[in-house]
C-alpha positions in Angstrom: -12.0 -30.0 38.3 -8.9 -28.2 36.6 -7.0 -29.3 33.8 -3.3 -29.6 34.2 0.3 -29.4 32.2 3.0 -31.0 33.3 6.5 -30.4 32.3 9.9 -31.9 32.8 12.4 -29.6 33.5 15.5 -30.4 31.1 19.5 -31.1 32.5 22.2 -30.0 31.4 24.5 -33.0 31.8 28.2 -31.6 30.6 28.2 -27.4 28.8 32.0 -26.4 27.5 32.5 -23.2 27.9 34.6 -20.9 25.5 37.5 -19.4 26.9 38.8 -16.7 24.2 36.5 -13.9 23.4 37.6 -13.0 19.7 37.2 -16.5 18.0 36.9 -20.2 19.1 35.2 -23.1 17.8 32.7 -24.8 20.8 31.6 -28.2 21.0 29.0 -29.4 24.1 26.5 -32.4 25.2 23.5 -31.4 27.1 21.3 -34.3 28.6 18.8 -36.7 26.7 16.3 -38.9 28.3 15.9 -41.5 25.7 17.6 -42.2 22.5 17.6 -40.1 19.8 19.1 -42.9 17.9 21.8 -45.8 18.3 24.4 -42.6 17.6 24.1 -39.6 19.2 26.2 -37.6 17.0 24.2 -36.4 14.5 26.9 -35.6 12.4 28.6 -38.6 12.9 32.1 -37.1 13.8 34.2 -38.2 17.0 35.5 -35.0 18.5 36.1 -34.0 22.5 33.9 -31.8 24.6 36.1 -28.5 25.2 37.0 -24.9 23.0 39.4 -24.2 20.7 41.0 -21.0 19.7 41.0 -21.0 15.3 42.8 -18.6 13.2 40.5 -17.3 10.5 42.4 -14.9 8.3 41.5 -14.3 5.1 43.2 -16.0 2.0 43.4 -16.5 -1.5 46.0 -19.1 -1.7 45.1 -23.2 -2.0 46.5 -25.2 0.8 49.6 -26.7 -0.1 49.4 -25.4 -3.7 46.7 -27.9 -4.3 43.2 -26.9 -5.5 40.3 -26.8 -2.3 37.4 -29.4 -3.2 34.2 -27.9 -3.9 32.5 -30.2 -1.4 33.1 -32.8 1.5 31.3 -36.0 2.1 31.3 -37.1 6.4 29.9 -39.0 7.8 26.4 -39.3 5.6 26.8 -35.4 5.1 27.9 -33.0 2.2 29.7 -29.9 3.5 30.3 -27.0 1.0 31.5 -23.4 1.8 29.6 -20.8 -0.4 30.0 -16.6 -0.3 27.4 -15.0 1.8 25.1 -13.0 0.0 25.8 -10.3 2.9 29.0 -10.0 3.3 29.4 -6.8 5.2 26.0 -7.3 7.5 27.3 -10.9 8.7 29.8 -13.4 7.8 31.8 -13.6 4.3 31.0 -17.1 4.4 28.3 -19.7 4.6 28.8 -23.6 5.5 26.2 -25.6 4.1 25.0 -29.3 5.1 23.1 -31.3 3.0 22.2 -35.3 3.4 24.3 -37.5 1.1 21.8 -39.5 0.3 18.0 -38.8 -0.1 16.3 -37.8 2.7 14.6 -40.6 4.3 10.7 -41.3 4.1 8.9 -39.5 7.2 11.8 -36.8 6.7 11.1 -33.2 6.0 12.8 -29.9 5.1 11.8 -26.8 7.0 13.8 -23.2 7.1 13.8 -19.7 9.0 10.9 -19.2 11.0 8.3 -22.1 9.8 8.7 -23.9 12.8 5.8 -21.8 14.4 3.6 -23.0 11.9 3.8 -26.7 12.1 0.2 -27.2 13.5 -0.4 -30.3 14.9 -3.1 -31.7 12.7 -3.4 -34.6 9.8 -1.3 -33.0 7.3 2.7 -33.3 7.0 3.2 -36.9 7.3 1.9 -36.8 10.8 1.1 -40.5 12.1 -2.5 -39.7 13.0 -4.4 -41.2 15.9 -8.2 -41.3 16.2 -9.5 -40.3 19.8 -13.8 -39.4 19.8 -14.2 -36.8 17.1 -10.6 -35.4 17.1 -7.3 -36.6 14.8 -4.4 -36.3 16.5 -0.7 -36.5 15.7 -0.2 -37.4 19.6 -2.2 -39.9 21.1 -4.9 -39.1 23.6 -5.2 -42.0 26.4 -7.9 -42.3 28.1 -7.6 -43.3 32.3 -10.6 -44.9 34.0 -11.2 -42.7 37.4 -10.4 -45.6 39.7 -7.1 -45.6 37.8 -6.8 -42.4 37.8 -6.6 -42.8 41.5 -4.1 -45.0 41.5 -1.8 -43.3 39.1 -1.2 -40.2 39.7 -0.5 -38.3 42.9 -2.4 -36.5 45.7 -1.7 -33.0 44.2 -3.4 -34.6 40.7 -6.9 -36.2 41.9 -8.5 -32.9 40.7 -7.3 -33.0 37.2 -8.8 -34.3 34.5 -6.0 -33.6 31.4 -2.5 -33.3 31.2 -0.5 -32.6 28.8 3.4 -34.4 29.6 6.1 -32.7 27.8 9.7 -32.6 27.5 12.9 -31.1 25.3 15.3 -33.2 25.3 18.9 -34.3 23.5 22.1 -36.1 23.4 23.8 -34.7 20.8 27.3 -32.6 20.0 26.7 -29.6 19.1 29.6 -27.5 17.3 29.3 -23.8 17.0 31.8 -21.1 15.8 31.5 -17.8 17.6 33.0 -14.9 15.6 33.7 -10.9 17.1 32.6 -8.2 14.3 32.7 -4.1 15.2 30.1 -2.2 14.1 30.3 -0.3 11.5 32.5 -2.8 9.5 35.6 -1.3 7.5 34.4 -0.6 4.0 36.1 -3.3 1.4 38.7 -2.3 -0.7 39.3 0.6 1.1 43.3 2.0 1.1 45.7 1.2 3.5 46.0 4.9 4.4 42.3 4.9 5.2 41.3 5.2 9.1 39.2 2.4 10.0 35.8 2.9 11.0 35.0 3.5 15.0 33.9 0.3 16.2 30.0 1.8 18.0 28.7 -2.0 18.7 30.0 -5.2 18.1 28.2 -8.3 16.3 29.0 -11.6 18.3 28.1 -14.6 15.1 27.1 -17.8 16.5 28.4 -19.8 13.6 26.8 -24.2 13.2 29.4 -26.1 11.8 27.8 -29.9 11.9 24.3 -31.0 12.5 22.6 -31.0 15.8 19.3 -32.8 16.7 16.7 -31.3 19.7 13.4 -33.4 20.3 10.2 -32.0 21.8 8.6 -35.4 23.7 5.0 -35.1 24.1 1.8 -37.6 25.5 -1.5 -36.9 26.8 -3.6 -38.2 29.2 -7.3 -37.3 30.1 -9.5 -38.6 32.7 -12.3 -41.0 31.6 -16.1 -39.9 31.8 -18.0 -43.6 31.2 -21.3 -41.5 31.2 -19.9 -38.5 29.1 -18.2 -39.3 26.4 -18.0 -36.0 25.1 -16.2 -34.8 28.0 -13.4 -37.1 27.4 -13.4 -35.8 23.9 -13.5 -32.4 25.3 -10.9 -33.0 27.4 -8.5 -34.2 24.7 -9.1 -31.1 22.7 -7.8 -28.8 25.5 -4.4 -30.7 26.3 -3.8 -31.1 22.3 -4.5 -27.0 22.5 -1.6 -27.1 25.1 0.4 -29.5 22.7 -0.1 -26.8 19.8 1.6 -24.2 22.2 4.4 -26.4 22.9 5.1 -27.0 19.8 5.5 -23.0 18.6 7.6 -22.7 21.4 9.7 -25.6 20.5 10.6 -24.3 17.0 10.9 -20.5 18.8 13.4 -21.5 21.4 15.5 -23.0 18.6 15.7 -19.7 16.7 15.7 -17.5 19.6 14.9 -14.4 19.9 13.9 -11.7 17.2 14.1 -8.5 18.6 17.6 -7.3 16.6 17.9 -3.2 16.5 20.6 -2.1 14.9 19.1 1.9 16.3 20.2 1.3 19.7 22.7 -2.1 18.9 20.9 -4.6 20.7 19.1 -7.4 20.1 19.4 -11.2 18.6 18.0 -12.4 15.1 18.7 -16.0 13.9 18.3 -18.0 10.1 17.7 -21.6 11.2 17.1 -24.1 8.7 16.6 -27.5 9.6 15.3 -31.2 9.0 12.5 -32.7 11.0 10.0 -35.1 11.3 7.2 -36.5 13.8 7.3 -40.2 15.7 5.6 -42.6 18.0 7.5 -43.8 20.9 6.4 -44.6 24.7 8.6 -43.0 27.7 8.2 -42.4 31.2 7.3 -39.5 33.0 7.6 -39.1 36.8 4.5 -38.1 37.9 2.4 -40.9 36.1 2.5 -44.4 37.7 5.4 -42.8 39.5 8.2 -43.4 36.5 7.2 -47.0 36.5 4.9 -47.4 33.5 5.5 -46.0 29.6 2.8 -44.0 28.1 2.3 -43.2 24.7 3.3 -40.1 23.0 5.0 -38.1 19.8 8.6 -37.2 19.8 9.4 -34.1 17.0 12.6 -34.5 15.9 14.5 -31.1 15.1 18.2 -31.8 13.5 19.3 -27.9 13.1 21.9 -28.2 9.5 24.0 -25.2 8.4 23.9 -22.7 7.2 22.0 -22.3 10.9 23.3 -19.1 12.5 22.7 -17.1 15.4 23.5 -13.2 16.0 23.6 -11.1 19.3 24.7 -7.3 18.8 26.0 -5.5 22.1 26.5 -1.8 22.1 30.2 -2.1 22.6 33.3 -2.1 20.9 34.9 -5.7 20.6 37.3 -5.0 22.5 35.2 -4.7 25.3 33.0 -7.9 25.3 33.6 -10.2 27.9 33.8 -13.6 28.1 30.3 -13.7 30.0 28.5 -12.3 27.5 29.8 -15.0 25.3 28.8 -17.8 27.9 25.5 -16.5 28.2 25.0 -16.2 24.3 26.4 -20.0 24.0 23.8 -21.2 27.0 20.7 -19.2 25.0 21.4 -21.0 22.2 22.7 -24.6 23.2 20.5 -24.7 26.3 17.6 -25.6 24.8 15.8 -27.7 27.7 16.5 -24.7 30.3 14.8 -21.9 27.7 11.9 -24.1 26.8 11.0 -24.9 30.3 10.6 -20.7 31.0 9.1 -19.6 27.7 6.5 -22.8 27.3 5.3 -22.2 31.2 4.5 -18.2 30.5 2.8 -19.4 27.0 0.9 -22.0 28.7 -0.8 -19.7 31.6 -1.6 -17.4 28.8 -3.4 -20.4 27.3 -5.5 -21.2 30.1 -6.1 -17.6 30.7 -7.7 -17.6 27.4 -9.1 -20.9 27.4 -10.0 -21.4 31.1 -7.8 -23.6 33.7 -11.1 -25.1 35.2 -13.4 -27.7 33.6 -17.1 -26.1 33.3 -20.1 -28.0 34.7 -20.3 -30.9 37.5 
């Protein structure tokens, strides 16, 4: 008897796409199944699906002659604008997003690359559920064999675990994408001065507003009414697959980390981010055919600025297309798509580690 995962493959409902390749502000809905909550706007802002080219040069001057507030309350968030630390190695500039109000209970704070190391196990708040010998932050429901049979499909009778999982959202995202050459022109230089020849170009994937991604999870083992133990057994390999998911959940939303700034290639990524972990039943096609809810975890991801996302190409600026920019936008607001391809390679390494088969009659 094998052990199975089973994963839904996200949809992309409706993807903008921007349309000027120096600087544009991008807004986009990708597909949810089930609520995220009775909004799905994070942010809480009413805005239309589509690009926009912005003017971003550099000033000094207050608007109007009047003095620029240190801060702006929408919509339940605080936006302030704050110097980068970096200036020349990314953007002069960092938009920050902070909750008006406390952050609700069951809500927690969570930055750069911690995502990997959210384990599921008792600690963090987790709403724990007690299956045999093992705690577990996703339930572990157990399916009499004659069940069993009835439940799941013909291409299923041999399995005796699976682990359902899905990314999903229905949220705007809002994301500025800014064109810097490489090497930058030093500051202060004189107007006499030759600027620098661009080698490479640094494409800034900028979040302006917050964004929420959820990572829907159940499991379901096969019942053993003589051996308890392998039911419990059971459990602990699909919550081994849950523990994989949910690395590759948090690694998906930063992207990748392979930036090389010898050859002028690569992506790197600061994401911070609120999250927290909840109980809900869903569907899922291939048990009871859609019909019936089973129980599982939702994690909740809302991505805040100062979240940003860098590519570098080994081109001038002048030369980056507009599908280079497309494809940057889908890595990073296609979320579903990249899970579904990196979880599936992390999860056959899994089983090649941990076995695919159960052992013993």
């Amino acid at each position: 008897m094998r052990f199975g995962y089973w994963q839904r493959g996200g949809r992309v409902q409706r993807v903008s796409r921007c349309a000027q390749a120096m600087c544009m502000a991008l807004t986009l809905v990708v597909a949810c199944a089930g609520e995220l909550n009775a909004q799905q706007n994070t942010a809480g802002l009413e805005d239309k699906v589509g690009h926009r080219r912005i003017d971003l040069a550099p000033t000094t001057q207050p608007v109007n002659g009047a003095r620029l507030p240190v801060s702006v309350d929408l919509s339940g968030w605080t936006y302030r604008a704050v110097k980068s630390p970096n200036p020349r190695d990314g953007v002069p500039w960092e938009l920050v997003a902070t909750p008006t109000e406390k952050i609700p209970e069951g809500w927690q704070r969570g930055r750069g690359g911690e995502g990997a190391n959210l384990a599921l196990n008792a600690g963090r708040g987790d709403v724990i559920v007690q299956h045999g010998a093992i705690n577990s932050p996703i339930p572990i429901v157990e399916v009499p064999e004659v069940l069993w049979k009835q439940w799941f499909p013909a291409n299923m009778q041999d399995v005796v675990g699976v682990h359902f999982h899905e990314v999903v959202t229905s949220d705007v995202a809002r994301v500025l994408f800014t064109l810097h050459k490489i090497p930058p022109d030093e500051p202060g230089s004189p107007a006499t001065s030759k600027p620098a020849e661009a080698r490479g170009t640094r494409i800034e994937a900028t979040l302006l507003t917050p964004v929420a991604f959820c990572l829907d999870q159940s499991i379901v083992v096969r019942q053993d009414a003589k051996k308890k133990e392998a039911s419990i057994r059971r459990g602990q390999h699909e919550l081994g697959h849950a523990g994989v998911s949910q690395q590759v959940f948090f690694a998906t939303l930063a992207g990748p980390q392979d930036w090389d700034p010898k050859y002028l290639t690569g992506r790197r990524s600061r994401i911070e981010y609120y999250w927290k972990r909840e109980r809900l039943g869903r569907n899922w096609d291939e048990f009871r055919t859609g019909k019936g809810e089973l129980a599982g975890t939702r994690t909740v991801v809302v991505l805040v600025p100062p979240t940003r996302w860098s590519l570098m190409l080994p081109i001038p600026p002048e030369r980056v297309t507009q599908k280079q920019i497309d494809e940057f936008n889908d890595a990073i607001v296609g979320a579903p798509r990249v899970f579904n391809s990196l979880d599936a390679a992390a999860q056959e390494k899994f089983h090649a580690t941990h076995g695919a088969f159960e052992d013993g009659p």
